[in-house]
Every structure is written in C-alpha cells, then in structure tokens.
N, C-alpha and C positions, 0 to 999 in steps of 0.2 A: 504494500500500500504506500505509497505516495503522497506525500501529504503539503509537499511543494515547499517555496519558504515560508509560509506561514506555519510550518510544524510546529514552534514554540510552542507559539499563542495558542494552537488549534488544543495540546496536550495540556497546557496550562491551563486553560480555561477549562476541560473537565477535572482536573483533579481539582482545580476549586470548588468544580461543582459539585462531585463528590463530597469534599471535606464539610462542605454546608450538610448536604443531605446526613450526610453520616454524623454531622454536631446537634440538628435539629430531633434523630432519632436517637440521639445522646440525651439529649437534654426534656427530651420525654420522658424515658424509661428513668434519669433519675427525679423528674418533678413527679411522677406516677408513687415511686417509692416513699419519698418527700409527704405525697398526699395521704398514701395510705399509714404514713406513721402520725399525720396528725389527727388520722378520722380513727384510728387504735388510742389514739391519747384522748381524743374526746368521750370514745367508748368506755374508758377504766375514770373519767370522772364522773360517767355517768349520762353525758350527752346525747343524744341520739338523734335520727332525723327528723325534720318536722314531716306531718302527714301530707300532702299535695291535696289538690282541689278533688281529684279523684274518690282519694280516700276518706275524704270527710263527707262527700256525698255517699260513700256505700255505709258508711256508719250513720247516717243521718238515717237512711231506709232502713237501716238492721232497728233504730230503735223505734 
C-alpha cells in the first residue's frame, strides 16, 4: 500500500484517533467503576432510589 507523501499525516492522524477512542472507552469503564462505588456507599448509608412516575402510579392502583 502506498500511501504517497502524505504517509505521516495519513498514520498520525489514526493513531490519534485511536488514542481518543481508546481514552474515551478508558475513561468510561473507570467513571462506571467510580459510579458504582458511590451508589454501594449510598446503599450501606442506607440511601436508595427514589420511585419514578411509573412506580408511584402502580402503587397508587395497588392501594
């Protein structure tokens, strides 16, 4: 493959765009980790979720 003189530029600009893709699925997987340790610290103080509009309608008919 041939990639003429612009090969630099052509290789440089996917390995940045790599490096983004592969920082952005970095910085997922630790803000996921991040979340789940504060929705485990809100569980042991006792926190929990509030009910959605959903769930306060089927409990309005259950009563």
């Amino acid at each position: 493959m041939d990639l003429g003189t612009h090969a630099g530029f052509i290789i440089a600009s996917y390995a940045v765009c790599l490096a983004v893709v592969f920082g952005l699925i970095l910085w997922v997987v630790i803000d996921r980790k991040r979340q789940e340790a504060d929705l485990e610290e809100l569980a042991d103080q006792g926190i929990t979720r509030a009910a959605t509009a959903g769930d306060k309608a089927s409990k309005a008919a259950k009563a």
